[in-house]
N, C-alpha and C positions, 0 to 999 in steps of 0.2 A: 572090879579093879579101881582100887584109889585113883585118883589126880595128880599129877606129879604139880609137887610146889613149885620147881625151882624152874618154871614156865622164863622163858626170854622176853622180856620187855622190847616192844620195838620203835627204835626211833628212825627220824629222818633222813640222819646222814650215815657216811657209812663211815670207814676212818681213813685217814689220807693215804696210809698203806695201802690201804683195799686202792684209791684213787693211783697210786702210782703202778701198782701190779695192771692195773686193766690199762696203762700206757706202754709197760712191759712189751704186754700181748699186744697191743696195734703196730707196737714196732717191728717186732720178731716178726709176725705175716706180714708189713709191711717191705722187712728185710726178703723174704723166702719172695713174693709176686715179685722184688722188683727186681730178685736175680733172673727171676725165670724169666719175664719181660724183656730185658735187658740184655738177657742171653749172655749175664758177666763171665762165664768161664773165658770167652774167648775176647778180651780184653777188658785189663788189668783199668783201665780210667771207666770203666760201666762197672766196672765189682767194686773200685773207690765212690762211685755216685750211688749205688746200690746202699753202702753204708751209711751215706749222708742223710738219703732219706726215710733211711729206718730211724737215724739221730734225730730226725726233724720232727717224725711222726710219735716217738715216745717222748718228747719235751711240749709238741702241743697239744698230742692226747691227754697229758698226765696234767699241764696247766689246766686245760677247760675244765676237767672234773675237778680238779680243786679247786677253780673259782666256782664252779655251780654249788661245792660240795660248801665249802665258805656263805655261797649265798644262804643255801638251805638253813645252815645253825644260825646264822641274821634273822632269817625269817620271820617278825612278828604278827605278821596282817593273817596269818592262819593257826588256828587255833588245833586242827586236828590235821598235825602232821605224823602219818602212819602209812606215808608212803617213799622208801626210801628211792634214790636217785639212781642209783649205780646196781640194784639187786634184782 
């Protein structure tokens, strides 16, 4: 069996998409624990705070990786970057 040519090169970072989708997912289970937690069915001001901090946990999930993700392509001081952040 040949080698396949068209092998993937791998780099450091991933793309900011990828960064915003894994802030996605920390919100959504952030949303699902904190109804459960919170026990929002049974008042309407815990199912509004339920949603604030699923807002809060997909805005500073998705900042951190895209400053870490930003830092990584800055990166000069390492030479053998072959290990991505977020994979």
């Amino acid at each position: 069996m040949a080698a396949s040519k068209s092998e993937k090169r791998s780099t450091s970072t991933v793309s900011y998409k990828d960064a915003l989708k894994v802030g996605l997912v920390c919100g959504v289970a952030v949303l699902i624990l904190s109804i459960i937690v919170t026990r929002a069915w049974q008042d309407s001001t815990a199912f509004g705070f339920a949603f604030v901090y699923a807002g809060a946990a997909l805005v500073l999930v998705s900042a951190f990786a895209c400053i870490l993700n930003w830092v990584m392509r800055n990166d000069t001081q390492n030479d053998d970057q072959s290990y991505p952040i977020l994979k």
